[in-house]
Structures are given as structure tokens and as C-alpha cells.
C-alpha positions in Angstrom: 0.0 0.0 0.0 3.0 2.6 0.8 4.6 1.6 -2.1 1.6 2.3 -4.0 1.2 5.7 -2.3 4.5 6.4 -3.2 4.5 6.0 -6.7 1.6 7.7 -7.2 3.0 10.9 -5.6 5.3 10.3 -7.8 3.7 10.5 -10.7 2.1 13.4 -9.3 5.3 15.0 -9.0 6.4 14.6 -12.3 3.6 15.4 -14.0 3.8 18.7 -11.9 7.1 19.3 -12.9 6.8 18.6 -16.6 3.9 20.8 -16.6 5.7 23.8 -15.1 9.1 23.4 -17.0 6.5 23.8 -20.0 4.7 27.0 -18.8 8.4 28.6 -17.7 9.0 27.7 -21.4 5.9 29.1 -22.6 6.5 32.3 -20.9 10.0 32.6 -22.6 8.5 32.9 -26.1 8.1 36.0 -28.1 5.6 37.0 -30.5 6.0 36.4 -33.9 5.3 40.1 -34.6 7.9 41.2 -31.7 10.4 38.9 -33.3 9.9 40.8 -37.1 10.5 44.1 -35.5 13.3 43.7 -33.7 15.1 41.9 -36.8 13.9 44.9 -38.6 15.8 47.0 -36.4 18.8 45.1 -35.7 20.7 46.6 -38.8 20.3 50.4 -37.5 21.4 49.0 -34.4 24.7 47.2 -35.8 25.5 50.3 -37.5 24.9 52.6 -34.1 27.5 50.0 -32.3 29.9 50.6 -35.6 30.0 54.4 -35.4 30.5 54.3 -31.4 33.5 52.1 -31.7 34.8 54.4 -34.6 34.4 57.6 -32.8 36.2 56.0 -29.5 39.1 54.8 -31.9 39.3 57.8 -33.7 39.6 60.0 -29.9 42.5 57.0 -29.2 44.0 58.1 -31.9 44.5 62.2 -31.0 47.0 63.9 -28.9 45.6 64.4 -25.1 45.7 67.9 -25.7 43.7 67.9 -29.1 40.3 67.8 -29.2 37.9 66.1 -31.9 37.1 68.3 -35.1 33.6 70.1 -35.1 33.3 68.6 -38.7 33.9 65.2 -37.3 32.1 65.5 -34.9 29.1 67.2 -36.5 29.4 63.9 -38.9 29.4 61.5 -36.2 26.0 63.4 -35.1 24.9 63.6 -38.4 25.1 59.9 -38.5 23.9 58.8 -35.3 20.4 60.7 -35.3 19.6 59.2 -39.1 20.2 55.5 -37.6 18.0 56.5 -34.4 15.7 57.8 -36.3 14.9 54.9 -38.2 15.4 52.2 -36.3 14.3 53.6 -32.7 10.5 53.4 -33.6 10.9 49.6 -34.5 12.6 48.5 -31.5 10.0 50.8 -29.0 7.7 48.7 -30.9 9.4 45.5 -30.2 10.2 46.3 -26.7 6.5 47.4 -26.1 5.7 43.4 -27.0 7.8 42.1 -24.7 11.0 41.2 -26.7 13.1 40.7 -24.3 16.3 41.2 -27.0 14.4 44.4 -27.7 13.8 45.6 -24.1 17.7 45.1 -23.2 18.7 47.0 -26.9 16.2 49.7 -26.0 17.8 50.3 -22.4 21.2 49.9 -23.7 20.3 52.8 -26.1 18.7 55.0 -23.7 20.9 54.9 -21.1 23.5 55.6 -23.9 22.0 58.9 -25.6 19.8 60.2 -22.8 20.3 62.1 -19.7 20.4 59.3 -16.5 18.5 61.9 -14.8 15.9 61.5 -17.4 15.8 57.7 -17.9 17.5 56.1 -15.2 13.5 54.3 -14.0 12.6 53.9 -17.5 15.8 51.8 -18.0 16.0 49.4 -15.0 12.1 49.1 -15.8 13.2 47.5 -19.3 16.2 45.7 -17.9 14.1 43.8 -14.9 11.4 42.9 -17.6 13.8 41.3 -19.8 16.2 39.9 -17.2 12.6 38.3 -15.7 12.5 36.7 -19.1 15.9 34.7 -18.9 18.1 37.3 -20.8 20.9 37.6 -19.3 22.4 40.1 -21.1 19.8 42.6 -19.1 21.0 41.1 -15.7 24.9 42.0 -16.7 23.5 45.7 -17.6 21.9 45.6 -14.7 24.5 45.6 -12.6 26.4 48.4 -14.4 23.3 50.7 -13.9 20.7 49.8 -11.3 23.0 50.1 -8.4 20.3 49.3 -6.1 17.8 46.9 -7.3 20.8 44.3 -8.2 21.3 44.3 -4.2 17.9 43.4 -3.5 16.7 39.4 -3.0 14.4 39.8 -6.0 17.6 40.7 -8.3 19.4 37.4 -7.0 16.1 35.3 -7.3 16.4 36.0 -10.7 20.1 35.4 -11.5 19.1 32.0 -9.8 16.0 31.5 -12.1 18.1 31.6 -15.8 17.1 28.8 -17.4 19.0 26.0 -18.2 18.5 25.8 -21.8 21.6 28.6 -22.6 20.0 28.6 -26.5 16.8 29.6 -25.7 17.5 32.9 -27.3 20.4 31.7 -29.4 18.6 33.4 -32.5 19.3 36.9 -30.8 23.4 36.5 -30.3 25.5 37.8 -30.2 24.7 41.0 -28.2 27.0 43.8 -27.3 27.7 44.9 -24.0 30.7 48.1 -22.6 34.1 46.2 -21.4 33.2 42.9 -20.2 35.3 42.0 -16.8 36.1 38.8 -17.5 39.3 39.5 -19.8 40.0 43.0 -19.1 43.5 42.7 -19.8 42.6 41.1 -23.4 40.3 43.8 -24.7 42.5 46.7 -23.3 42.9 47.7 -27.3 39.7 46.9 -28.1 36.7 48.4 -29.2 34.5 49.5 -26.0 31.7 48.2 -27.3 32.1 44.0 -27.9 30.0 41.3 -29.3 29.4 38.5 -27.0 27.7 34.9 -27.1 25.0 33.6 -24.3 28.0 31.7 -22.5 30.3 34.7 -22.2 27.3 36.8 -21.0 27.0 34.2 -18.5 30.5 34.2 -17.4 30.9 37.8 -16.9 27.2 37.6 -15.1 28.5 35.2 -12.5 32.1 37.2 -12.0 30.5 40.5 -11.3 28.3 38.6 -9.1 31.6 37.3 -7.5 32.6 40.6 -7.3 29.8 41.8 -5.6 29.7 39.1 -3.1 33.3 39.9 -2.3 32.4 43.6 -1.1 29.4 41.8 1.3 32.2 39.4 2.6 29.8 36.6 1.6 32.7 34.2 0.9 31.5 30.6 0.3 28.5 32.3 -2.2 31.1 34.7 -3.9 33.6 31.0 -4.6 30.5 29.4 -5.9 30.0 32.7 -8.4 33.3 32.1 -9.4 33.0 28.6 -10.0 29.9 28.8 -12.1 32.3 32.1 -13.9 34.9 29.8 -14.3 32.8 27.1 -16.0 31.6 29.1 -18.6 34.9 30.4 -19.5 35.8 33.2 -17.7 39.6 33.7 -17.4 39.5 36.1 -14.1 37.3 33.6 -12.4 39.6 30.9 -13.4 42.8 33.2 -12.4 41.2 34.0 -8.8 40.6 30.3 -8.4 43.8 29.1 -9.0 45.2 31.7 -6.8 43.4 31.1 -4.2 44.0 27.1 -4.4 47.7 28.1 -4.5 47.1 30.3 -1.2 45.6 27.7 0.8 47.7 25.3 -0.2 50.1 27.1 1.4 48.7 27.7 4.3 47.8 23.8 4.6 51.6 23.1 4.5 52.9 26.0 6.8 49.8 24.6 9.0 51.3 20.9 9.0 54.8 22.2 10.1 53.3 23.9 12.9 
């Protein structure tokens, strides 16, 4: 009779859990409409990221003391309101269905050409609704701009909640993102603004986390940031880890001659 009982909560169980791993998945789509848009837009914003990365090696390339040309940089304007002109509507429109691609390019845009006086709510607003949506690019941005929100329980509840399935939006990668932290050192000459895939989102996701963690002296959760960091590439994570192996290593031996 127990064993009976048992298997039938078992079933239970499983059915439970097949049905809700089917609704989290369910929630994670995007319209087909959404989708259009945002593909629609994606060019203008390519070309936005382009002419960023060319201004900033441009600057690299003047004297401190000398300042950027008024026809340059009345080009460089020039350029830059065409492109947000036309693509700007189409990813509002995207972002107003609930792309979550759409809602992280939108904040990344707004936070770049707008006052963070003027934005700084509307932002976060479109980063939480697409981090709640398993992008993690939004949860990374996050972190770079809603200074308090990432310290809150519901912020972590949601770095815990990515889903599993790292190619549920594999149709929207790579994404940019300013100066990832996991190979600093590597992209010193780089463009500012970089390409990255889901895993390398993921890995510099965890390190800031790790980072974070560190500053809250919350150091078993900060190691097992930096082990998740570490396992999806990150080359600080797996630095720090290696360091720190060496350190108590160390200290095991000075420990045993004691």
C-alpha cells in the first residue's frame, strides 16, 4: 500500500514538474510580430555600435591635448540621429511586446543617448522585464546601472532563475555589451563596445556577481559565483581560483609544520 502511495505521488510529482518546466517555457517565447521588428531594427542598431566604436578609436587616436574636429564630430551626429531615427520606432515597438532582446537593446540605447537623470527608472524598468524573461544580457546591464535593485533578494532570485537551456534565445546572439570584466586585460585595445555569445554573457554575469559578493564578505557564495564564472569560460574567475588554491595550499603546509 506505501509503495503504491509512493509511486503515485510520484507521478504526481512529475507530472507537476513537466507541466511547469512547459509554462516557464511558454513564458519565454516572443511573439512572432515582436520577433519581425526587432530583426527589422537590428541593422540600425549594428551600424549605431559601428559608429560608437569608430568615434572611440578615432579619440585613441589624437593627442591628449587635441580635441575632436567640429566637422567630425558634426558627422558623427549627423550619422547617429539618421540611424535613431529609423530604427528607434521599431525596437519601442518590439520592446513594447515584450522582446526581451528588444527591451535590453532599447535600455542599452537609452541609457547611452539620454540624460540618467531623465531615464535612469525607465531603463531598469526594461532591464528587470527582460532579465525576468531569462536574458541575461539585461541582468549583466543591470548591474552596471541599477545600483540598487541588483542588491535586493528579488535581483538574485532572478540570477538563480536563468534557465538551463543557454540557446533559448540563441537566434538573438551575439549581443553587445561596454568592457566585459572577465578578460579585461585582453580587450584593453579593443573596441568599447564588444560582441558576446549567451556563454560569455553568462561568465561575466557570475564574475560581477563574485565581485559583488566579495564587497558583502559573503565568501562561500562569492567562490560558488566564481566557479559557475569559471565554467563558462571566464579567465578572471579561473585566475582567482587558481590563486586562491595556491594560497591555501600554502597555508595547509605552513599549517602541518606547525
Amino acid at each position: 500500500m506505501e509503495k503504491a502511495s509512493l509511486k503515485s505521488f510520484l507521478a504526481i510529482v512529475s507530472v507537476f514538474l513537466v507541466t511547469f518546466a512547459s509554462a516557464n517555457e511558454n513564458n519565454l517565447k516572443v511573439s512572432a510580430e515582436s520577433e519581425e521588428l526587432y530583426f527589422k531594427a537590428l541593422p540600425y542598431l549594428e551600424k549605431i555600435d559601428e559608429a560608437q566604436n569608430d568615434m572611440f578609436t578615432f579619440r585613441k587616436q589624437l593627442a591628449v591635448s587635441e580635441k575632436v574636429p567640429d566637422q567630425k564630430k558634426e558627422q558623427y551626429r549627423d550619422e547617429m540621429l539618421l540611424l535613431i531615427k529609423e530604427g528607434m520606432p521599431l525596437l519601442k515597438r518590439s520592446a513594447e511586446e515584450g522582446n526581451p532582446a528588444a527591451q535590453y537593446r532599447l535600455a542599452l540605447m537609452l541609457s547611452t543617448f539620454e540624460s540618467r537623470d531623465q531615464v535612469a527608472e525607465r531603463v531598469c524598468t526594461l532591464l528587470r522585464s527582460s532579465f525576468s524573461n531569462g536574458f541575461t544580457p539585461a541582468g549583466l546591464q543591470m548591474l552596471f546601472y541599477c545600483f540598487d535593485e541588483v542588491k535586493t533578494p528579488g535581483y538574485r532570485s532572478l540570477v538563480e532563475a536563468l534557465p538551463n537551456d543557454e540557446t533559448l534565445y540563441s537566434r538573438y546572439y551575439p549581443q553587445p555589451t561596454m568592457m566585459p570584466s572577465c578578460d579585461k586585460n585582453g580587450r584593453s585595445n579593443s573596441n568599447p563596445i564588444v560582441l558576446l555569445d549567451e556563454k560569455s554573457f553568462r561568465a561575466n554575469l557570475y564574475m560581477s556577481m563574485a565581485t559583488q559578493l566579495l564587497t558583502q564578505n559573503l565568501k562561500q557564495e562569492q567562490v560558488r559565483f566564481l566557479n559557475k564564472a569559471a565554467e563558462h569560460g571566464c579567465t578572471r574567475a579561473i585566475e582567482r581560483l587558481k590563486l586562491s588554491d595556491a594560497a591555501n595550499g600554502s597555508r595547509s603546509r605552513l599549517g602541518a609544520h606547525d
